[in-house]
N, C-alpha and C positions, 0 to 999 in steps of 0.2 A: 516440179513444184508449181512453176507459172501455168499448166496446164491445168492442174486441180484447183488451184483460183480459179483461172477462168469457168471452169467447170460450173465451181460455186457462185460466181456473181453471175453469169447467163440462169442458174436455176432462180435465186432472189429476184432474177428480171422477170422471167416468168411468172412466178408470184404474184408478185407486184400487179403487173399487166392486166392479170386474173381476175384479182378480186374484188374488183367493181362486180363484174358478169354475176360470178359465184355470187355474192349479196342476192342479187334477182333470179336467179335460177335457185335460191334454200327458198326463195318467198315464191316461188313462181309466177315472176312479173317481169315479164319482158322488158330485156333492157334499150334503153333508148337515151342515147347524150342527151344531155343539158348543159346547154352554159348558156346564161341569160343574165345580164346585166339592167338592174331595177330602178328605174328614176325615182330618186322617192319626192324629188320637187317637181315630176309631172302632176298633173290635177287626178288625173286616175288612180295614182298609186299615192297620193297625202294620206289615205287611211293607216299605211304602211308607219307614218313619222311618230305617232302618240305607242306608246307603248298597251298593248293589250290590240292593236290594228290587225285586220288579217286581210289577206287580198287573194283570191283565186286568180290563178293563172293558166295559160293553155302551158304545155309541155309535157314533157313524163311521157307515162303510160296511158293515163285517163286525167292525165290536168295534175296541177301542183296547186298546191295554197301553201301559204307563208305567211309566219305569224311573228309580231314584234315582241319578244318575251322578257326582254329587260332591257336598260339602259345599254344599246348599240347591240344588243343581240337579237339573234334573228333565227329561225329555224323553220325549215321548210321540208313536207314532205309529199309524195304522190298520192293521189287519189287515187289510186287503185287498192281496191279492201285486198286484204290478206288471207281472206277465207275465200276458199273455192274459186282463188285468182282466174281460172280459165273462164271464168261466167265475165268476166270484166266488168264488176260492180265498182261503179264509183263511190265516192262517199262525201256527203253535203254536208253543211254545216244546222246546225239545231237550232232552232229557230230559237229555241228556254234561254241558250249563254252560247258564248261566244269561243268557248275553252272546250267545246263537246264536237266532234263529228259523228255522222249516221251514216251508215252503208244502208244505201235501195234498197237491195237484195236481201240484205241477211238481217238488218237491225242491227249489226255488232253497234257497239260505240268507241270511240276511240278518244285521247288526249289529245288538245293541237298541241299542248304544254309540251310534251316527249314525243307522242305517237302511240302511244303506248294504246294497250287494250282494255277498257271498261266492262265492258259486257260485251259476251259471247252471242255465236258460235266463234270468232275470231280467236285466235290463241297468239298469232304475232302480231308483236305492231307497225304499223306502218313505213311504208321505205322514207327515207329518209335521205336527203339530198343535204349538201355544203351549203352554207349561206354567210355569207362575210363582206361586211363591208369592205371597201376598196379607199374612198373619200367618204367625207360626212354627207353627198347625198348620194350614193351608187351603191347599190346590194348587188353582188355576186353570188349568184345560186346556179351550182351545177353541181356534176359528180365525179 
């Protein structure tokens, strides 16, 4: 009997372990740790404190942006578009509002709200990284 546990908790380890990777290999975007911890009472990153802030970051695939979306929420994803990942289109923010991304490449548009997909050719939306604060000034974004 203690064999077939063990059996069962090293496969759930497995798992587990996994599907970070799995995430970036269904999008086809290379995986790459993140753990970055975000001053948000540095002068750089004060855009981060009002809600509706976004701030690009180096990390990721092709750079992270991170958006303030409600009262102590936060959510951040990679710049790397979703459509035709192997081209390695990044995607910039819309100059019209602040709640739209634009991929180089392809035009998709994306939500910073969710990640989600606007307009096509893109069909998935954006990877999507942890963000939580730690203290009321430290954001933690990794995956």
């Amino acid at each position: 009997m203690s064999k077939i546990i063990s059996a069962v908790f090293f496969m759930i380890l497995i798992n587990c372990g996994c599907k970070k990777e799995n995430i970036n290999q269904q999008l086809g975007i290379p995986y790459v740790d993140v753990d970055q911890y975000i001053l948000l009472n540095n002068p750089q990153n004060i855009g981060l404190n009002a809600v509706g802030g976004v701030l690009f970051q180096q990390g990721g695939s092709r750079g992270i942006v991170i958006y303030h979306r409600a009262y102590e929420e936060y959510v951040a994803f990679d710049r790397h578009c979703t459509w035709q990942p192997e081209n390695f289109c990044t995607i910039s923010s819309d100059s019209s509002t602040t709640v739209i991304l634009n991929c180089e490449c392809c035009s998709s548009r994306f939500s910073l709200i969710d990640g989600s997909v606007l307009s096509g050719p893109a069909i998935n939306s954006l990877l999507q990284y942890n963000a939580q604060l730690t203290d009321a000034a430290t954001l933690h974004v990794y995956n």
